[in-house]
SEKEGU-218890 format. One line per 2 residues: number of its first residue (from 1); their letters; for each residue x, y, z of C-alpha. Coordinates in nm, 3 decimals, m for minus. Each point is the difference from the previous one (the first is absolute). Layout:
NUM> a> X,Y,Z; ...
This chain:
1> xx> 5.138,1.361,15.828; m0.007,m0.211,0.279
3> xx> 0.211,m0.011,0.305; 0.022,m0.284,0.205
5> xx> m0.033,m0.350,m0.175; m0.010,m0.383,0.194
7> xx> 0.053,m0.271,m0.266; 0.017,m0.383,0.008
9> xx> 0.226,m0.073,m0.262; 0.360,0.021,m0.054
11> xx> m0.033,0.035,m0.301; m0.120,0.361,0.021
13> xx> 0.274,0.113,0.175; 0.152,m0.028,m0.297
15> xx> m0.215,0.227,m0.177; m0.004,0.269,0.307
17> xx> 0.389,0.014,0.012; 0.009,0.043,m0.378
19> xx> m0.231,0.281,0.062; 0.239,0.117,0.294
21> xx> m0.327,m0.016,0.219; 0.123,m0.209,0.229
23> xx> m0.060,0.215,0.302; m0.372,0.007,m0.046
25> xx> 0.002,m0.407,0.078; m0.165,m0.023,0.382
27> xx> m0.039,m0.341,0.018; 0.085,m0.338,m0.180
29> xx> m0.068,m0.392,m0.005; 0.282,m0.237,0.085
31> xx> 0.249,0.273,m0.011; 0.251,m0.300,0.094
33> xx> 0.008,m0.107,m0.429; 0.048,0.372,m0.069
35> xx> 0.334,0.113,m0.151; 0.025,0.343,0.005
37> xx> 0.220,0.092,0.309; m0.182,0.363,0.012
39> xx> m0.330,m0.156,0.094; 0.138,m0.321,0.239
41> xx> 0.147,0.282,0.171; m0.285,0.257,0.047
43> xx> m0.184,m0.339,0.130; 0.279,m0.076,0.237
45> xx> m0.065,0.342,0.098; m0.363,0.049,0.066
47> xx> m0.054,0.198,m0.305; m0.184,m0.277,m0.198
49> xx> m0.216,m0.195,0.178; m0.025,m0.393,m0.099
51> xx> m0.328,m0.066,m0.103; m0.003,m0.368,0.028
53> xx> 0.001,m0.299,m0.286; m0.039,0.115,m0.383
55> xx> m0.249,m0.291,m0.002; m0.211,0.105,0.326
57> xx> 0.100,0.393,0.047; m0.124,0.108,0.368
59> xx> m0.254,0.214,m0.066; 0.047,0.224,0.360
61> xx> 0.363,0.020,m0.043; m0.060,0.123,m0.371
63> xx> m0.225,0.273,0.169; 0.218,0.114,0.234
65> xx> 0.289,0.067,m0.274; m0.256,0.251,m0.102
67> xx> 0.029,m0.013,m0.377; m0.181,0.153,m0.269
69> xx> m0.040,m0.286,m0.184; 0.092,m0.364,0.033
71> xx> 0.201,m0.160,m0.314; m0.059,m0.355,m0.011
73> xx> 0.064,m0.259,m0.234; m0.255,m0.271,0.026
75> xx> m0.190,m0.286,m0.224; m0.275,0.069,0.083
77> xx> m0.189,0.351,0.017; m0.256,m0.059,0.312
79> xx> 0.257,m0.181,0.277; m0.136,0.032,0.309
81> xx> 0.310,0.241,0.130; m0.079,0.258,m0.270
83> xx> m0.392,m0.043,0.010; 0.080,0.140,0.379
85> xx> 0.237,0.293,m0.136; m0.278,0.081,m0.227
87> xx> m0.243,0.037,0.296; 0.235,0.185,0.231
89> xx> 0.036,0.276,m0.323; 0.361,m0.094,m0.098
91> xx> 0.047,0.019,m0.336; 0.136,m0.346,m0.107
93> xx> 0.233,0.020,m0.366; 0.027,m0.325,m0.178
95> xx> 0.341,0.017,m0.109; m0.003,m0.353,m0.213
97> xx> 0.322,0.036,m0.214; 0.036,m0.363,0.019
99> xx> m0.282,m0.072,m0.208; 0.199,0.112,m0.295
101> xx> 0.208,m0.262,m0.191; 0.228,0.231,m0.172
103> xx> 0.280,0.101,0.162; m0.055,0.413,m0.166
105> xx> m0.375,m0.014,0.094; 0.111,m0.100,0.381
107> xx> 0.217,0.318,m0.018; m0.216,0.215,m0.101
109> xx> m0.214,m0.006,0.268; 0.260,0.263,0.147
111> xx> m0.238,0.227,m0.195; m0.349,m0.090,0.195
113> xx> 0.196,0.006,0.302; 0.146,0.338,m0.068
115> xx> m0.350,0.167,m0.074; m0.090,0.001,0.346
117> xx> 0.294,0.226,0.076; m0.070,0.241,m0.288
119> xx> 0.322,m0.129,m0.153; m0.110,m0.165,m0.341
121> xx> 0.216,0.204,m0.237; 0.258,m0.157,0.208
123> xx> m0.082,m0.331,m0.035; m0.004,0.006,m0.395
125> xx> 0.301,0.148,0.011; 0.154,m0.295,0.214
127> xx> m0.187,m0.263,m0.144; 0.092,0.091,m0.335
129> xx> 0.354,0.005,0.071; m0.054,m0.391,0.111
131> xx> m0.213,m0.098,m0.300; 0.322,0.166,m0.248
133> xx> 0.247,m0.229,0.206; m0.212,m0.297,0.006
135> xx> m0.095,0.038,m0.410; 0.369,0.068,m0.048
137> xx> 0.093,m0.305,0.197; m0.259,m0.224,m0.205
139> xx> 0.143,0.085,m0.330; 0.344,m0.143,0.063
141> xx> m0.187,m0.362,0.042; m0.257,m0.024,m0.247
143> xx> 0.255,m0.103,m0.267; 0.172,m0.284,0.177
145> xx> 0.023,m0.292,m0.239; 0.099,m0.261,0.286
147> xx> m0.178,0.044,0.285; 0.137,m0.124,0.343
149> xx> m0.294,m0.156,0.192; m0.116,0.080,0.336
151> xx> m0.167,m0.162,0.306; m0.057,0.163,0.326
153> xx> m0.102,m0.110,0.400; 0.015,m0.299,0.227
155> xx> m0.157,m0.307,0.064; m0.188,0.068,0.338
157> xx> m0.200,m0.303,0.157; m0.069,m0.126,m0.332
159> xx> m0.090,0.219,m0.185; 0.178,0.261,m0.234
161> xx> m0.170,0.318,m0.112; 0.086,0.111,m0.329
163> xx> m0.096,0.372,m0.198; m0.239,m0.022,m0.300
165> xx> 0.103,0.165,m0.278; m0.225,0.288,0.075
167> xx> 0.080,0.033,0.383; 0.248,0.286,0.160
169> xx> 0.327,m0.230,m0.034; m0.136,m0.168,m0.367
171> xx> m0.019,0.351,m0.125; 0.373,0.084,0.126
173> xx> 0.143,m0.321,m0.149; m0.115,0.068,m0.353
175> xx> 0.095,0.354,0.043; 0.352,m0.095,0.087
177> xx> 0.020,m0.229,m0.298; m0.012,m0.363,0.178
179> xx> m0.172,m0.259,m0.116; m0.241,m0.144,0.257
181> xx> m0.196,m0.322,m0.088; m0.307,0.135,0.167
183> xx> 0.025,0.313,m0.227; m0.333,m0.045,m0.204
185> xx> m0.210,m0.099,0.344; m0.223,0.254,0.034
187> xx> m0.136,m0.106,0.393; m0.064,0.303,0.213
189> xx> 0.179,m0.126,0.294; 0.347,m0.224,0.056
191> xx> 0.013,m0.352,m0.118; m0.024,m0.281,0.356
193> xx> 0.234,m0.289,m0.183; 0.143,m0.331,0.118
195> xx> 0.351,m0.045,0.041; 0.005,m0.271,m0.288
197> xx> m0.190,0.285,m0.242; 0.287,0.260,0.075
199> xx> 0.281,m0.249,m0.058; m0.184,m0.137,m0.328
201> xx> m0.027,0.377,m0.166; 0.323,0.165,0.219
203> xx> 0.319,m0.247,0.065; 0.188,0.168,m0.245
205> xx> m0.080,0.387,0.028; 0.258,0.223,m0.051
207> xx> m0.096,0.254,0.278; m0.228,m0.040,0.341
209> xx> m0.112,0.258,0.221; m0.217,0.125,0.239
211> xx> 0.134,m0.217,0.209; m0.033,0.047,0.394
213> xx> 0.317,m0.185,0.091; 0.324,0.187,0.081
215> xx> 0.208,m0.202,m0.097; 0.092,m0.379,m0.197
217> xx> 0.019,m0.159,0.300; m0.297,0.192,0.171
219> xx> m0.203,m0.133,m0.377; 0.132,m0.369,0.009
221> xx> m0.067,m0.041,0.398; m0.378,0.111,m0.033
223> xx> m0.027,m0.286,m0.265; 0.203,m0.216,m0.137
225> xx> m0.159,0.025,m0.396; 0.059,0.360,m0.023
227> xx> 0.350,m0.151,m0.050; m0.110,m0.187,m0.324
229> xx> m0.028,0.325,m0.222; 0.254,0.118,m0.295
231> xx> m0.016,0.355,0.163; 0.102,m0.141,0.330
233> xx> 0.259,m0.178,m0.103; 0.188,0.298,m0.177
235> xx> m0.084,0.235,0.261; m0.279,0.232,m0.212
237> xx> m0.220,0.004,0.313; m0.118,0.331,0.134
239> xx> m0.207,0.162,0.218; m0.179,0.382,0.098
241> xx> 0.106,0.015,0.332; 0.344,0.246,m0.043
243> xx> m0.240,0.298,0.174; m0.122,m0.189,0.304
245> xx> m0.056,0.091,0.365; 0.111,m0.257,0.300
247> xx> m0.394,m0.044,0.050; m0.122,m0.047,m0.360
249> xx> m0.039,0.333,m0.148; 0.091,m0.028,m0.413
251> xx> 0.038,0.350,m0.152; m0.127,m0.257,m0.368
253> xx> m0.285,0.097,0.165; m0.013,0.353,0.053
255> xx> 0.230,0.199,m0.244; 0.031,m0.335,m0.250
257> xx> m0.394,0.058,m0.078; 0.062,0.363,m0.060
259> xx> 0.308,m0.050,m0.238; m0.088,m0.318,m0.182
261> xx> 0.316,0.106,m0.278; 0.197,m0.072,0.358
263> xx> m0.113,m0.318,0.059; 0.017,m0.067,m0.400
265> xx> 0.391,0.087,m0.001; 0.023,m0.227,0.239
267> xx> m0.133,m0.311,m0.195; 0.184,0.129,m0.329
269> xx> 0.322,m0.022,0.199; m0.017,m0.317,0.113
271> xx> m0.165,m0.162,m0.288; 0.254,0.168,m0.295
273> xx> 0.244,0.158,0.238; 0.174,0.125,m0.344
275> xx> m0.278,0.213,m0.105; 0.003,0.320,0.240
277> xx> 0.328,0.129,0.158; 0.141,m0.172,0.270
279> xx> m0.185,0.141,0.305; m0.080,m0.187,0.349
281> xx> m0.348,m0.176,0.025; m0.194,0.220,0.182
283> xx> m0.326,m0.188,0.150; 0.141,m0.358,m0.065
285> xx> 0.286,m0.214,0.170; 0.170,m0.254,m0.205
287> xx> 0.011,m0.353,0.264; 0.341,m0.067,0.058
């Protein structure tokens, strides 16, 4: 098992914390978007070194943490940050849970990540419990005979980027029983659309989310068409910011890729808020 890990993605802490490994995390990448309070504060501390940008780790500070192996989470296996890893004999782990498009196969990386602490009976033991809540979950939405429909984002300089069918957020609306006019796209990445393309196939959804406003007025201010869309006008907008930091850590990003059936409740409550018990949103905020 190994003992002293630097990573550059957030998204492992996740995975480590689920583990309870925290402690073995020496150093870390932007540790300004990371939500756990247990690691901003072994940084503020000295304990956890900061390693530099997730996109251009500093290779020198990543050797002085003094891991055992670097996790990173890259596009491309051969940047020149881990090509120098390589050649200074640190182990570099390609931790690429993001690749996957299903929200269970993103979880269940918990299991690769737990082999290098010996702890894979663990893992299946976890992950299982997730993949029972998120099947369970599923089966109270694949009977709905009226779907609501869904849309989800912002326009941002133009351009509005909408999931595929088969992409991370596609998967979790037909999971939580929306109807998404995208749903039978099968592009690997998000959809770049004009404005006049979302309001064409969107003005009267029943639901938005994923949307990076705070608030109505925070929406409407950063332009003025969100304000032409059925979901605004009712109020159905919400967003995945309800477990943020002041300086842009989202825990959606950490424990909401571990427990996808989290993040799943979530959607089922605010798109058929009759169909679970009433419970509080946990990852979302509804934009008052």
């Amino acid at each position: 098992p190994i003992k002293r890990v630097a990573t550059t993605s957030c998204t492992h802490i996740g995975f480590l914390k689920e583990l309870n490994m925290l402690d073995v995390v020496c150093g870390v990448c932007n540790p300004e978007i990371i939500y756990d309070e247990y690691i901003r504060e072994r940084v503020d501390a000295g304990y956890v070194k900061n390693v530099g940008d997730a996109m251009m780790p500093n290779v020198e500070l990543i050797a002085n943490s003094a891991p055992d192996v670097v996790m990173v989470s890259t596009y491309a296996q051969g940047d020149a940050a881990t090509d120098k890893l390589n050649k200074l004999g640190m182990p570099v782990i390609y931790n690429n849970e993001w690749t996957e498009s299903h929200p269970l196969a993103r979880a269940e990386w918990l299991r690769f990540t737990a082999a290098f602490f010996d702890m894979l009976p663990y893992a299946d033991s976890v992950f299982a419990t997730i993949e029972s809540k998120y099947l369970s979950l599923c089966e109270l939405t694949k009977d709905i005979a009226h779907k609501k429909t869904i849309m989800s984002g912002n326009n941002f300089r133009g351009t509005w980027y909408m999931p595929s069918g088969t992409t991370y957020m596609g998967m979790l609306f037909n999971d939580a029983g929306a109807d998404y006019f995208y749903k039978n796209d099968k592009s690997a990445f998000s959809l770049p659309l004009n404005v006049e393309t979302v309001v064409m196939n969107f003005s009267n959804a029943d639901v938005w989310v994923w949307s990076s406003a705070r608030s109505l007025n925070e929406l409407a201010s950063t332009d003025e068409k969100h304000t032409w869309f059925k979901s605004f006008k009712t109020g159905q907008v919400y967003n995945f910011l309800a477990r943020t930091t002041d300086t842009g850590g989202n825990d959606f990003w950490e424990s909401g890729v571990v427990h996808p059936e989290l993040v799943l409740k979530d959607l089922i409550n605010i798109i058929y808020p009759d169909i679970l018990p009433a419970d509080s949103l946990y990852f979302s905020e509804q934009l008052q």
